[in-house]
C-alpha positions in Angstrom: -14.3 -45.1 15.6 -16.9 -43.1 13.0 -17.0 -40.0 15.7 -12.9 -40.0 15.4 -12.7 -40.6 12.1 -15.2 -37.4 11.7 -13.6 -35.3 13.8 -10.4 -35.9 12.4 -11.9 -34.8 8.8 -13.5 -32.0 10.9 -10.0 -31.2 11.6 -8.4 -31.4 8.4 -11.1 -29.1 7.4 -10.1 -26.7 9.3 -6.7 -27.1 9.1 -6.9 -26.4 5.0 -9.7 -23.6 5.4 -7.2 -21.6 8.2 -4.5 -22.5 5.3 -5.9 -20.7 2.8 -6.9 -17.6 5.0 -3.6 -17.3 6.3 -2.7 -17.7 2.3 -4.9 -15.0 1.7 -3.3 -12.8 4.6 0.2 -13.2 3.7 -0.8 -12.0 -0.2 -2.7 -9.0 1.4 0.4 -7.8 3.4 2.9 -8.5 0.1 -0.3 -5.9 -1.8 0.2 -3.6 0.7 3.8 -3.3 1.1 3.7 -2.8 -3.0 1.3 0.0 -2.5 3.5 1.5 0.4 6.3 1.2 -1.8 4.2 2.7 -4.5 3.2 5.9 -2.3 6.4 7.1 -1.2 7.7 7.1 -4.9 4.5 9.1 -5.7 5.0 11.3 -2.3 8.4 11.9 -3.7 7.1 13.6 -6.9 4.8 15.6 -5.3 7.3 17.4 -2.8 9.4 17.8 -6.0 6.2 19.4 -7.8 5.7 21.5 -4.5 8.9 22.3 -5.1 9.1 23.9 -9.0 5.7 25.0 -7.8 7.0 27.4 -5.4 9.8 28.2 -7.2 7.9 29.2 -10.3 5.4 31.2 -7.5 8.7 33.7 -6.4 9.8 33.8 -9.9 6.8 35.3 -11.3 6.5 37.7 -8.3 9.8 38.7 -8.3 9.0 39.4 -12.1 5.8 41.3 -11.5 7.5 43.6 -8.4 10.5 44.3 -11.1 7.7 45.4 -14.1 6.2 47.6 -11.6 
């Protein structure tokens, strides 16, 4: 009855230990859906910097060709 008893704590140990991992992988999935949330916000402002970048680029060309 001991060796039962003991594996059955055994087993509740492992139960709460694979708990606690599958805690920890459920709040590493949430972090990285934040940070995939988080880089196509920041993907957004860089195609819009691209953007005035390029625009700025042609304007100041067109500029320079009209001076000269």
């Amino acid at each position: 009855i001991r060796e039962l008893h003991e594996m059955f704590m055994d087993m509740a140990m492992f139960v709460e230990t694979q708990g606690e991992m599958i805690n920890n992988i459920e709040k590493n999935v949430m972090n990285a859906s934040d940070y995939v949330e988080h880089a196509k916000e920041e993907t957004k402002k860089a195609v819009k910097y691209q953007s005035k970048a390029r625009r700025v680029c042609y304007l100041s060309v067109i500029v320079l060709v009209s001076i000269l």
